[in-house]
Every structure is written in C-alpha cells, then in structure tokens.
py3Dmol code that shows the C-alpha trace and the ligand (Angstrom):
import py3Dmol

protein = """\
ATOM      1  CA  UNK A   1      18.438 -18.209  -3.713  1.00  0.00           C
ATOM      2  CA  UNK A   2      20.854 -15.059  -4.354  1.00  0.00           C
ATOM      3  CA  UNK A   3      22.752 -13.965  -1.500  1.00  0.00           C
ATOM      4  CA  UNK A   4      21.817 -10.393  -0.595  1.00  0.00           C
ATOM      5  CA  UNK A   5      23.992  -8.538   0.906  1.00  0.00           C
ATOM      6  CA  UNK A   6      24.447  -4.963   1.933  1.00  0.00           C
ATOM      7  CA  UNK A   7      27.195  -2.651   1.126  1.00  0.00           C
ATOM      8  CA  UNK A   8      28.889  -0.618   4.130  1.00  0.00           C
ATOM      9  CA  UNK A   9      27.805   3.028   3.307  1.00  0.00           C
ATOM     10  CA  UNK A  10      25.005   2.602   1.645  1.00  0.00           C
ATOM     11  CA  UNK A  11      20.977   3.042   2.717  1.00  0.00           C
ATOM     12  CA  UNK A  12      18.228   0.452   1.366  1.00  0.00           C
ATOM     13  CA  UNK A  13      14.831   2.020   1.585  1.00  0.00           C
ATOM     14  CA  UNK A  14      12.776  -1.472   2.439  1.00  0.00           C
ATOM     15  CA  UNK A  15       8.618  -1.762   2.257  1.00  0.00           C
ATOM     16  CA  UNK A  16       7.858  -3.520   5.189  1.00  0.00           C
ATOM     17  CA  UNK A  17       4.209  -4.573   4.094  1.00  0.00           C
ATOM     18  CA  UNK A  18       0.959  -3.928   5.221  1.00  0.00           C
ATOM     19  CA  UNK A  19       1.470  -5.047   8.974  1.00  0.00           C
ATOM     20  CA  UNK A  20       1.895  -8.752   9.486  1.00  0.00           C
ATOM     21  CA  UNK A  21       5.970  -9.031   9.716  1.00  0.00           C
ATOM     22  CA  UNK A  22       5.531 -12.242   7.649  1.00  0.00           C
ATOM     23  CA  UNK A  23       4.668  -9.639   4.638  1.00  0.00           C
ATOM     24  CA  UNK A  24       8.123  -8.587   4.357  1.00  0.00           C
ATOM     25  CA  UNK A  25       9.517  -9.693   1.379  1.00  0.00           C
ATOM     26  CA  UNK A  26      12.804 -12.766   1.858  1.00  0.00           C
ATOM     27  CA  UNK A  27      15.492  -9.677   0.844  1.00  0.00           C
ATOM     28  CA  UNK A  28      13.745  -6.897   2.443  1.00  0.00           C
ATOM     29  CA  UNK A  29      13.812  -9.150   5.949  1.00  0.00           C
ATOM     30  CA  UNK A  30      17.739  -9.695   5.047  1.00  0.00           C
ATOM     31  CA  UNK A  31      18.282  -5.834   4.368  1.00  0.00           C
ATOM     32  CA  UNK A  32      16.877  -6.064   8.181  1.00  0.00           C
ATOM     33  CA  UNK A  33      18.727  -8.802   9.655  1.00  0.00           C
ATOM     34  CA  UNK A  34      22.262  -7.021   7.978  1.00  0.00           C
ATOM     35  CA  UNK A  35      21.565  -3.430   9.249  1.00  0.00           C
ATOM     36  CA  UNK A  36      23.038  -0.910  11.950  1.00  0.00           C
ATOM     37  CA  UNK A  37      21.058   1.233  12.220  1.00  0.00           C
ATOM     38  CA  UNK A  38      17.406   1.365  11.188  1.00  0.00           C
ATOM     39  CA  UNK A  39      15.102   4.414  10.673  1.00  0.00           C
ATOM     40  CA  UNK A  40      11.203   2.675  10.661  1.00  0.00           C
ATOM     41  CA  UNK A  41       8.329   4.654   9.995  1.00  0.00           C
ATOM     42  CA  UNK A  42       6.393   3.885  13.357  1.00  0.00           C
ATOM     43  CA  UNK A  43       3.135   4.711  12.921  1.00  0.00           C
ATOM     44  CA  UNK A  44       2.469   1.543  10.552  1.00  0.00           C
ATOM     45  CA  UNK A  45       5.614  -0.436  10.744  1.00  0.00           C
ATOM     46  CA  UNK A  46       4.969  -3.513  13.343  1.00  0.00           C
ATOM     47  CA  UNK A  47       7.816  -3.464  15.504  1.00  0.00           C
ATOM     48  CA  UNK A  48       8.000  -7.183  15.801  1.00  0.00           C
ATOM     49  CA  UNK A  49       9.788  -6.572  12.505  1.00  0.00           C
ATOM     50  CA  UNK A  50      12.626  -4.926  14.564  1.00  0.00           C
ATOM     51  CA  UNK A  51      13.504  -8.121  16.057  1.00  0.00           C
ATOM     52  CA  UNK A  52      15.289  -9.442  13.187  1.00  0.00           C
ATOM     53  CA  UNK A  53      17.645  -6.594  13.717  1.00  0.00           C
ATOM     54  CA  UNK A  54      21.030  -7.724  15.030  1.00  0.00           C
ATOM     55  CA  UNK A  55      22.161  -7.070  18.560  1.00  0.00           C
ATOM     56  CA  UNK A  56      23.687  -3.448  18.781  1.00  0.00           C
ATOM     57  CA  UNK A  57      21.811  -2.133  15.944  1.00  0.00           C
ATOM     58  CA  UNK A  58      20.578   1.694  16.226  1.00  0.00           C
ATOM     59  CA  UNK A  59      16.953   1.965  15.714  1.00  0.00           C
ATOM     60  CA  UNK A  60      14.705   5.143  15.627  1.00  0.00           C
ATOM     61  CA  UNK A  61      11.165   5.608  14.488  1.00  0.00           C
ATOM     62  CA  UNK A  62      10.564   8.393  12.341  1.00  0.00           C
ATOM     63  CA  UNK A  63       7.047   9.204  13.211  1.00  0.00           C
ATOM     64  CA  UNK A  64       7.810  12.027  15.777  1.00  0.00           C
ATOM     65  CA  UNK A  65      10.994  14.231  13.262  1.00  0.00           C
ATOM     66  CA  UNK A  66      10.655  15.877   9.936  1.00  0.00           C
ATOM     67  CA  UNK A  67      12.573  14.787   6.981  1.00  0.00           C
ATOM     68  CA  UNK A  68      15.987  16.954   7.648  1.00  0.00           C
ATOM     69  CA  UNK A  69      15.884  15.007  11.152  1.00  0.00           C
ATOM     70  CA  UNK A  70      15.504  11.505   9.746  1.00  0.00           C
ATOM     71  CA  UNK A  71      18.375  12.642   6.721  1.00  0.00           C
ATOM     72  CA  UNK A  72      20.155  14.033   9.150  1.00  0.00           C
ATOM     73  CA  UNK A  73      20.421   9.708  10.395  1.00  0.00           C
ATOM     74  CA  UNK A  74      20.492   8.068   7.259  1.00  0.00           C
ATOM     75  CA  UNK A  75      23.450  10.422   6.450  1.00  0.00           C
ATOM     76  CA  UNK A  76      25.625  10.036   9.509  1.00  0.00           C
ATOM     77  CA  UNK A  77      24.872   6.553   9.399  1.00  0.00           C
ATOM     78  CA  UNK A  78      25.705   5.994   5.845  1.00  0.00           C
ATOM     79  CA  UNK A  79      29.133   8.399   6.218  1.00  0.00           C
ATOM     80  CA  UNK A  80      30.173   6.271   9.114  1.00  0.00           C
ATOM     81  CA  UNK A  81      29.941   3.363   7.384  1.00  0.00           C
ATOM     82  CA  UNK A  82      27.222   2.049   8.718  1.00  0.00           C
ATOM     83  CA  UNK A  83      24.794  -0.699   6.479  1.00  0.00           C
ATOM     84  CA  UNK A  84      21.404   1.681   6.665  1.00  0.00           C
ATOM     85  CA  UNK A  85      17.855   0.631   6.410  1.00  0.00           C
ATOM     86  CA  UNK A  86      15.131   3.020   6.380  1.00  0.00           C
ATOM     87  CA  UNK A  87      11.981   1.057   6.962  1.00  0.00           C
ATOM     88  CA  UNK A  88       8.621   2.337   5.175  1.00  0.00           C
ATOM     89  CA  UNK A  89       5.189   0.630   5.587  1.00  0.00           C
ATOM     90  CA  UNK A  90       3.570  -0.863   2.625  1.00  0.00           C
ATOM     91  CA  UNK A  91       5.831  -0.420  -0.355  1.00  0.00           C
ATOM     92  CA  UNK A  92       7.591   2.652  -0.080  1.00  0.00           C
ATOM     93  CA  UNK A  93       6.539   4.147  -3.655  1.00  0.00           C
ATOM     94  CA  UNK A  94       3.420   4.616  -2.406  1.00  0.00           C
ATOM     95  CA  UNK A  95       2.501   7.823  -0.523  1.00  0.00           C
ATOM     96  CA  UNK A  96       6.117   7.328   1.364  1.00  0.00           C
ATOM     97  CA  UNK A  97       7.523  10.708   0.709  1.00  0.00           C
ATOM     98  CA  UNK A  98      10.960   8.666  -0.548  1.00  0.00           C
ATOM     99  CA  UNK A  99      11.506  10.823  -3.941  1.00  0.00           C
ATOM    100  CA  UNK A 100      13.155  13.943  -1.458  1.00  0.00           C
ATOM    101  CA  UNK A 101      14.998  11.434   0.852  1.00  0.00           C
ATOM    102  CA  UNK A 102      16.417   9.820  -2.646  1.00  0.00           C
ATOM    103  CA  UNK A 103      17.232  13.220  -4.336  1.00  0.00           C
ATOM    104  CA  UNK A 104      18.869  14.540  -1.045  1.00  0.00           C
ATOM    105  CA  UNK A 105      20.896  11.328  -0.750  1.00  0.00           C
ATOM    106  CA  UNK A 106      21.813  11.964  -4.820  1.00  0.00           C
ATOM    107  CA  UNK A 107      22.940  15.340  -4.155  1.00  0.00           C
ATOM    108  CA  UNK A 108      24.943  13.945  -1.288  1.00  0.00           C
ATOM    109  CA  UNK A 109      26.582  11.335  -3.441  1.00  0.00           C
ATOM    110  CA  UNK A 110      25.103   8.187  -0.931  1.00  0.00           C
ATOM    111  CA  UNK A 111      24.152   4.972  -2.596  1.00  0.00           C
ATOM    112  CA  UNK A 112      20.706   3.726  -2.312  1.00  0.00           C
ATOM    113  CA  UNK A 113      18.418   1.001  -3.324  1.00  0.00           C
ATOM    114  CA  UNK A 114      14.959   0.322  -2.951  1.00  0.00           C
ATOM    115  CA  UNK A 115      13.215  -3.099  -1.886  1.00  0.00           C
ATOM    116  CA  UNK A 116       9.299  -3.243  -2.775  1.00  0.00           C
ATOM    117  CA  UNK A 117       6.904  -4.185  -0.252  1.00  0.00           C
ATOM    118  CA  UNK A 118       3.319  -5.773  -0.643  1.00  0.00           C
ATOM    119  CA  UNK A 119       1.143  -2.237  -0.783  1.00  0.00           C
ATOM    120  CA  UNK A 120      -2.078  -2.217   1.605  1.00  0.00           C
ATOM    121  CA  UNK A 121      -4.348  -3.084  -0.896  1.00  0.00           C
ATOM    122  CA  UNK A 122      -3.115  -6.066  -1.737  1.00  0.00           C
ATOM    123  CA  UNK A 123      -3.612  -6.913   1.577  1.00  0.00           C
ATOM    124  CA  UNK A 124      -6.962  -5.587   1.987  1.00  0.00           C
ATOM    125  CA  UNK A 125      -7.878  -7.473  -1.263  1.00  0.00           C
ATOM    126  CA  UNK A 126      -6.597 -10.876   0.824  1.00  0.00           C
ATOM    127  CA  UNK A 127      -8.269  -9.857   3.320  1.00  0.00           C
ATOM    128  CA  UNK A 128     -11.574  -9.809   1.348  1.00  0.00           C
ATOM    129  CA  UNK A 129     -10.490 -12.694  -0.337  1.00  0.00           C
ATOM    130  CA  UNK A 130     -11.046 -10.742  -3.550  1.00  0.00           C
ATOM    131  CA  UNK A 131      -9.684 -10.172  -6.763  1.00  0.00           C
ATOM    132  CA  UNK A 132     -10.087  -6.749  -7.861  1.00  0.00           C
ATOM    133  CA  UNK A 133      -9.654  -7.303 -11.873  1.00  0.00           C
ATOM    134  CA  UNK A 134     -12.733  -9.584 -12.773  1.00  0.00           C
ATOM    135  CA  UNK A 135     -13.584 -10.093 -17.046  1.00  0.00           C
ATOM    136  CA  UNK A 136     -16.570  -8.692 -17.968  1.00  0.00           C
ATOM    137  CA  UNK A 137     -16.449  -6.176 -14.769  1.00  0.00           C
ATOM    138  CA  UNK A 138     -13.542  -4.104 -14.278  1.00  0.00           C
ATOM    139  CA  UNK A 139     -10.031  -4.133 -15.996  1.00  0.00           C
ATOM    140  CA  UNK A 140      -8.603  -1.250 -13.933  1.00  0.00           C
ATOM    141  CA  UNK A 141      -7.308  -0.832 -10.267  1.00  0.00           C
ATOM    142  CA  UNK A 142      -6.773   3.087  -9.231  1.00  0.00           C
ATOM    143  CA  UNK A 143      -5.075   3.681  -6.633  1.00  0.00           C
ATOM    144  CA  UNK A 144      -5.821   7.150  -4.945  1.00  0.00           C
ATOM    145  CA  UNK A 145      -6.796   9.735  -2.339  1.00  0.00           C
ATOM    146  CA  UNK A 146      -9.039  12.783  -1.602  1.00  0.00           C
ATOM    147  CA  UNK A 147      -6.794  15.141  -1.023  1.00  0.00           C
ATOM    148  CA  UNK A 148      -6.059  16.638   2.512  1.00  0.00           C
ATOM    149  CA  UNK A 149      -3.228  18.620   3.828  1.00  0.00           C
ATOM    150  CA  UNK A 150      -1.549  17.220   0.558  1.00  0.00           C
ATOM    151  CA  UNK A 151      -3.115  18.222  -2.513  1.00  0.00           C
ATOM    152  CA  UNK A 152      -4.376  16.278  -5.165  1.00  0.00           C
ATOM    153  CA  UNK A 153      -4.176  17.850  -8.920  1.00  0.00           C
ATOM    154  CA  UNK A 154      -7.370  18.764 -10.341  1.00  0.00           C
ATOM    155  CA  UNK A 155      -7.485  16.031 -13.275  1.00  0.00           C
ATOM    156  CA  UNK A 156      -7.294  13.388 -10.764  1.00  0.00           C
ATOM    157  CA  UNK A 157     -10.325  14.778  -8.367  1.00  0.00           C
ATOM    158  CA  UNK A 158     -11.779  12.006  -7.302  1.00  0.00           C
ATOM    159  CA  UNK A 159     -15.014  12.857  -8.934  1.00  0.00           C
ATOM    160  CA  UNK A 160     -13.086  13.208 -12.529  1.00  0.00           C
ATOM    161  CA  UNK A 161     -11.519   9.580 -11.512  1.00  0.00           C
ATOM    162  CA  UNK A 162     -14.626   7.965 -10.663  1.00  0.00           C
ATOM    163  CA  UNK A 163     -15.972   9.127 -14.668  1.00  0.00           C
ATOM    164  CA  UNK A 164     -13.747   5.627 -15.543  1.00  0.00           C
ATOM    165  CA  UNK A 165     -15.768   3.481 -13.035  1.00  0.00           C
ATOM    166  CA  UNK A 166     -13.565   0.280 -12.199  1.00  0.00           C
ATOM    167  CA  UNK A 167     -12.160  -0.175  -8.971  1.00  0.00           C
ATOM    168  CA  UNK A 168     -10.657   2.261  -7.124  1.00  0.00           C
ATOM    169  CA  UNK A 169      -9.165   1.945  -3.960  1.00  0.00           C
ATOM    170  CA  UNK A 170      -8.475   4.993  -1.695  1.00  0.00           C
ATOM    171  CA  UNK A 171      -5.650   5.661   0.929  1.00  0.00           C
ATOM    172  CA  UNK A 172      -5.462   7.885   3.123  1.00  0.00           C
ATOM    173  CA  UNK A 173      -9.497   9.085   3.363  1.00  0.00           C
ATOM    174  CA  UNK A 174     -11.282   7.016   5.315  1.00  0.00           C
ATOM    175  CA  UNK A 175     -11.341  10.193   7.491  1.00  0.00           C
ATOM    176  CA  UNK A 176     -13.156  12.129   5.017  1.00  0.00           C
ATOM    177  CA  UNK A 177     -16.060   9.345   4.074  1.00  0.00           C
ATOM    178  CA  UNK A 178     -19.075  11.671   3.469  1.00  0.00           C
ATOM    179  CA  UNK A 179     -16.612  13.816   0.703  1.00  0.00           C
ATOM    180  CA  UNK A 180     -15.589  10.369  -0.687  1.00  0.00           C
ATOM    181  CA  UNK A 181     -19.247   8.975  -1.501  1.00  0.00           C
ATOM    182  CA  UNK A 182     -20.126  12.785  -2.593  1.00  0.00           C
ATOM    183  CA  UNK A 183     -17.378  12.601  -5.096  1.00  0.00           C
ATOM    184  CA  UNK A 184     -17.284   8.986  -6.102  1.00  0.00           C
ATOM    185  CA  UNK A 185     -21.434   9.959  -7.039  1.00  0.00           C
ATOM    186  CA  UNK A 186     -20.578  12.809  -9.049  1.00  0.00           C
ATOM    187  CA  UNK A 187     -18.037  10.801 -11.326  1.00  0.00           C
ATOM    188  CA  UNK A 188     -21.806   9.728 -13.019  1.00  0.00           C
ATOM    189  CA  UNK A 189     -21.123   6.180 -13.336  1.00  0.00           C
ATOM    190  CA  UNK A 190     -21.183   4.796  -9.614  1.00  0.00           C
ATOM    191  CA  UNK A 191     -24.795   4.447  -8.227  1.00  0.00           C
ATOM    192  CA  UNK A 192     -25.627   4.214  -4.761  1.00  0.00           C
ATOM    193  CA  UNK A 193     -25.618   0.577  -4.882  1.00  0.00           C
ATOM    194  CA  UNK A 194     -22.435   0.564  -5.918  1.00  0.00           C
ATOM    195  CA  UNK A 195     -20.772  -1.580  -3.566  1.00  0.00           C
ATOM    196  CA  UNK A 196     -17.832  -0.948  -1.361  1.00  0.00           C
ATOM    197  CA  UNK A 197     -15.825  -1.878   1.507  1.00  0.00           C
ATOM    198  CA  UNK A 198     -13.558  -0.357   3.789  1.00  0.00           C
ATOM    199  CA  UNK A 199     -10.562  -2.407   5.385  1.00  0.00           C
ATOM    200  CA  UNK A 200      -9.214  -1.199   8.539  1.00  0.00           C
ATOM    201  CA  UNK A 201      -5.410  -1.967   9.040  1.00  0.00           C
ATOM    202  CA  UNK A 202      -5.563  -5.712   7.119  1.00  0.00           C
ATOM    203  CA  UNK A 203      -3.071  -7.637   7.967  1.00  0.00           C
ATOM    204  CA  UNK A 204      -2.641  -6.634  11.459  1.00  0.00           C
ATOM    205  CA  UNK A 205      -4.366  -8.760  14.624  1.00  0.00           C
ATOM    206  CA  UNK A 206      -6.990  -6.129  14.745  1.00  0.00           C
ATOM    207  CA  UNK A 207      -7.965  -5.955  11.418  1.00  0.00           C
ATOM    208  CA  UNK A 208     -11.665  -4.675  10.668  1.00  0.00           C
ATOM    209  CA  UNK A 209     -13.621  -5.298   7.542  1.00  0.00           C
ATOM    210  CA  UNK A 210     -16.820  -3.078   6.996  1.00  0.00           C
ATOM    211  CA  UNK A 211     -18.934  -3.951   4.069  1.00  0.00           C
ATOM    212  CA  UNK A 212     -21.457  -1.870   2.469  1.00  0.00           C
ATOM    213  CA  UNK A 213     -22.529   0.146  -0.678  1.00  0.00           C
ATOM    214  CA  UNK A 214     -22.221   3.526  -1.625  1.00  0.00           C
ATOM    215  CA  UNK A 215     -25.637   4.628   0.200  1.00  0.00           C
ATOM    216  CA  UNK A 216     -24.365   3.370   3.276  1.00  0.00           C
ATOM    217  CA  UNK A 217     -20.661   2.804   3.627  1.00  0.00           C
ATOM    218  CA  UNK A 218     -20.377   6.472   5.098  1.00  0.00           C
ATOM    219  CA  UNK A 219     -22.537   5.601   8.512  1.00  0.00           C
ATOM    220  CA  UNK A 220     -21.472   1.749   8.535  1.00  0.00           C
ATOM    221  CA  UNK A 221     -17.469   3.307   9.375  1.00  0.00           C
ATOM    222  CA  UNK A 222     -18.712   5.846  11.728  1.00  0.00           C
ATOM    223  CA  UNK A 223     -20.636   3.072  13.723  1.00  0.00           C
ATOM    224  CA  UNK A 224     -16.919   1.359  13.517  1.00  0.00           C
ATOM    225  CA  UNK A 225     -15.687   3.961  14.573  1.00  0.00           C
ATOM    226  CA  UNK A 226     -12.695   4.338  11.567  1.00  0.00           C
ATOM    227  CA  UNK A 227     -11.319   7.151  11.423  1.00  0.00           C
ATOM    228  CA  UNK A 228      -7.658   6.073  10.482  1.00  0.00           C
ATOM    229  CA  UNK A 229      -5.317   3.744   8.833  1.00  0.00           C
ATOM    230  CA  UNK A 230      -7.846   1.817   6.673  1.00  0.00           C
ATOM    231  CA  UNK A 231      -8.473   1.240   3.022  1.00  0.00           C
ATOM    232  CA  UNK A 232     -11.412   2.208   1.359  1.00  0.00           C
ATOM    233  CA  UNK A 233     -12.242  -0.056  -2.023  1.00  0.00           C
ATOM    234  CA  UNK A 234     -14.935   0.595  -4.695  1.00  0.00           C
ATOM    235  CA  UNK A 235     -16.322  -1.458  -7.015  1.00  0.00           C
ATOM    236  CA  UNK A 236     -18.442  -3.633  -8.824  1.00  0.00           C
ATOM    237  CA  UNK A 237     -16.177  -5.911  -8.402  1.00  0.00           C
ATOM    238  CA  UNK A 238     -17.084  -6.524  -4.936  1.00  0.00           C
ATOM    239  CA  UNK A 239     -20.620  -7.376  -5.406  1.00  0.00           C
ATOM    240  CA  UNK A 240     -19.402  -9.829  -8.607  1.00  0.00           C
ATOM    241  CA  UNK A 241     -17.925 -12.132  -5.958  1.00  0.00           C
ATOM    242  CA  UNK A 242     -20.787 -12.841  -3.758  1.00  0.00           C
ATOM    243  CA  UNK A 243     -23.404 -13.009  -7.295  1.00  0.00           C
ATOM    244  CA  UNK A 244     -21.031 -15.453  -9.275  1.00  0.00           C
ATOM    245  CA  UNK A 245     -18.355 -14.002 -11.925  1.00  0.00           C
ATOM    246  CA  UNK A 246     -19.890 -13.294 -14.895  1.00  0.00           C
ATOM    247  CA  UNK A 247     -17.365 -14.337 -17.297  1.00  0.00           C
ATOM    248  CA  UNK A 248     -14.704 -16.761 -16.038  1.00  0.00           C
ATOM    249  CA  UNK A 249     -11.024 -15.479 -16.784  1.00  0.00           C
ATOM    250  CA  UNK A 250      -9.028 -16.490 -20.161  1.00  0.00           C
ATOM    251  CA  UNK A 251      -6.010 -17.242 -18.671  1.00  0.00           C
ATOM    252  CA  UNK A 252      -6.953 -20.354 -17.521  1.00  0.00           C
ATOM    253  CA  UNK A 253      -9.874 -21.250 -20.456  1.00  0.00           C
ATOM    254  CA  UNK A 254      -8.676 -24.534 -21.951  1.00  0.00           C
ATOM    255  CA  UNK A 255      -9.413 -22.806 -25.627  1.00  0.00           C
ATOM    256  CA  UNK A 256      -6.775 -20.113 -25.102  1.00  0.00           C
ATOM    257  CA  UNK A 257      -3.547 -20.356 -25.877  1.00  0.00           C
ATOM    258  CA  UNK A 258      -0.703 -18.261 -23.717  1.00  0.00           C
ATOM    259  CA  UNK A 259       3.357 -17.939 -23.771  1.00  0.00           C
ATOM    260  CA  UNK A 260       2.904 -20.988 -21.284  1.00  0.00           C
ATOM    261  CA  UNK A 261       0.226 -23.376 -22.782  1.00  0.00           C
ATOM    262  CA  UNK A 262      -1.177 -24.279 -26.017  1.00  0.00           C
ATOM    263  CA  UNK A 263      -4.941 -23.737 -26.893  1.00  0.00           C
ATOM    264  CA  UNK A 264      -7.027 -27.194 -26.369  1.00  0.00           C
ATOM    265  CA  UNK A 265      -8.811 -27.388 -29.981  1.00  0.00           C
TER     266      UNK A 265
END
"""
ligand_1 = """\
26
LIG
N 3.235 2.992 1.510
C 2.008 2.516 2.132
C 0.975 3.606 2.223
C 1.358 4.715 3.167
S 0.122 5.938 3.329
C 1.499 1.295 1.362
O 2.023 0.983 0.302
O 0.568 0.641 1.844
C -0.724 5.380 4.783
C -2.114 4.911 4.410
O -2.033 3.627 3.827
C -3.054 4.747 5.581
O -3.667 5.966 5.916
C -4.053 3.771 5.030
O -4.963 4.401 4.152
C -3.166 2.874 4.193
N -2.694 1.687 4.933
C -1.420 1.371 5.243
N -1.367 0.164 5.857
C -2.633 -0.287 5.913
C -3.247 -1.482 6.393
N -2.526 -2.459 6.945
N -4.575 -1.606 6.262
C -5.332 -0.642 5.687
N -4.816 0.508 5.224
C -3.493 0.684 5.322
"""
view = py3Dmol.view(width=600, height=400)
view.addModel(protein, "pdb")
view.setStyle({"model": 0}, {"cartoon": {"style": "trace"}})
view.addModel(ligand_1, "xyz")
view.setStyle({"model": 1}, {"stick": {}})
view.zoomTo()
view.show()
C-alpha cells in the first residue's frame, strides 16, 4: 500500500466517519497518526479516534468557536510548520462548512487536501442492512435537509424533491419530523404507507433504529425520544427488503455481460 505521508505546513481536512473509529478510512487514520495538532469537530467525532494521535500533539474540538477561531489554528499551525489535521465527522463534503475554511486557506496561500470519509448514510444503510438502489424500485439516492437556521433553495423544498419519489435520505431534520412527513406528502407521489426509518447515530454503541411508515414515523421518534443526530431515510425501498426484491440486480445475472464478465448464452 502507498505510503502517505504529510507535508510540514500543510492542513488535510480528514472525514472521520459516521462514529465507530474503525470507519476511518487506512489514510485518513495515517493523516491522524502523522499530525500536530488536530482541530476535530466534537460534537460527532468519537474521541477514541484521538488516540491515534502521537504523544505531544495539540488537539482542540471545534464545537464551542466560530470559523475565524478554528482558522485562526489551522493557520498558526500550518505557518509554524506544523503537519495539520482538521477532523470532520462523516465525510467532510457533506454539510461540513469546509468550502470557506478551503477558500480562506487559498487566499492565504496554505496547502490543503481532503480525505473522504464514509457519510452517515452509508452507515445507517449498514445499519439497516439495506441497499438503498433496488431494480425495479428506486434508481436514485437524495441526499437532503429541511431547511433550518440554514436555508434550503426553493427548487430543492423538500416537497418539490419528494415529486421524484426514490429514496431520500434527510440530515439534519429529525428535529423537525411533523414538517418532514407534511412535505414528503405534498411531493404527490409518497403515500402514507410509504415506508421509512429513522437511524439515530449508526455506528456508534448507542445506535437506535426506529422503523415505521409515513403515517407513523413522526410519533414512533417522539416516543424515542430523537430529537438529534439521526438520519431519517424514505423509501420504497425499505419495505422491498422485508417483501422480497422484485427484480434481482443485472450486475450479477449470468445473461449479462459487464467490463468484468462475459454474458452466459
Ligand atoms: N459530514 C457529515 C454530516 C454532518 S451534518 C456526514 O457526512 O455524515 C450532521 C448531521 O449528520 C446530523 O445532524 C445527522 O443528521 C447526521 N449524522 C452524522 N453522523 C450520524 C450518525 N452516526 N448517525 C445518524 N446520523 C448522523
């Protein structure tokens, strides 16, 4: 395997993964284990990841300063020649508010790369033991929110999303359940039996799954009491699983032929 290996100077934004510290990905845990100083987004981040750190490295959570405070470290840090790490959860594309930490470190002429990370839903979908792209069912995966203090542009209201059916999974609004049926209804093609689950921090030791449909998901996560970090996944595909798929995948159908196999005649 390739030898990663940081660069004095420089900052490597790293997805951590959904929770589990085994989730990191091989370079994103050597980006770790090569740092001095980390900045970790604590609210999701498990800190047992910031054991691989070496002895002496500087580590601060970001949860409780604003973005000039946590630039303010990557800077210094990077200036003093320091090999940087700032730690997001999930993969840091997602919902990580890294495009203004990138285009500050741009402006101040700091190299950066980023290392993926395995997104929540990926883990919620493990944690369901479901796949979320099924033939015959649903082609798409959209990944989206209501908006909340963030806005969400009007073409991608959830109830103008949920028009396209398929499966949609929603971060950040398990808060806002009743708004998220409402909308999801409105979109026309969702039904109240319409299944849909709701995965509260997968991955972690105290993982919750809640299972439901549309007509009921809303009161089965108040009764769990969810309010927070969980994933909330819609779908036909959900309800495919427990009848039987309908139509088994090509990829592996002995009369089609891919880049990797030739067709069985
Ligand atoms: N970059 C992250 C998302 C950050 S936004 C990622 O790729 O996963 C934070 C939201 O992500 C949470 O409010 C929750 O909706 C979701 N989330 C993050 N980790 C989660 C987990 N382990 N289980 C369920 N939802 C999670």
């Amino acid at each position: 395997m390739n030898n990663f290996q940081m660069t004095p100077g420089e900052v490597i934004f790293v997805g951590a993964g959904p929770g589990d510290p085994e989730l990191i990905t091989v370079k994103g845990l050597k980006a770790l284990q090569q740092a001095e100083l980390v900045v970790y987004a604590g609210s999701l981040v498990n800190p047992a990841l910031l054991d691989e750190c070496p002895a002496g490295c500087e580590i601060y959570d970001s949860a409780p300063l604003n973005l000039e405070q946590v630039l303010v470290l990557l800077i210094a840090g990077a200036r003093a020649g320091k090999k940087v790490v700032r730690l997001h959860t999930g993969d840091p594309a997602l919902y990580g508010a890294i495009q203004e930490q990138m285009e500050v470190l741009d402006s101040e002429n700091i190299p950066y790369r980023v290392i993926p990370g395995v997104t929540a839903t990926f883990a919620a979908a493990a944690s369901l033991k479901q796949e979320l792209t099924l033939p015959g069912v649903s082609q798409t995966l959209v990944l989206t929110r209501l908006a909340g203090r963030t806005p969400v542009p009007d073409s991608e209201a959830l109830r103008n999303i949920a028009r396209n059916g398929g499966t949609i999974c929603l971060y950040l609004s398990v808060g806002m359940m009743d708004q998220l049926v409402v909308d999801l209804l409105a979109g026309g093609v969702f039904t109240p039996q319409t299944p849909a689950a709701v995965v509260y921090r997968a991955s972690w030791p105290d993982e919750k799954i809640v299972e439901g449909t549309l007509a009921d998901i809303a009161a089965r996560v108040a009764a769990a009491g969810i309010t927070r970090q969980a994933l909330v996944l819609v779908g036909e595909v959900l309800k495919a699983r427990r009848q039987g798929v309908p139509e088994k995948s090509k990829l592996y159908d002995a009369g089609f032929a891919h880049g990797y196999r030739s067709k069985v005649e």
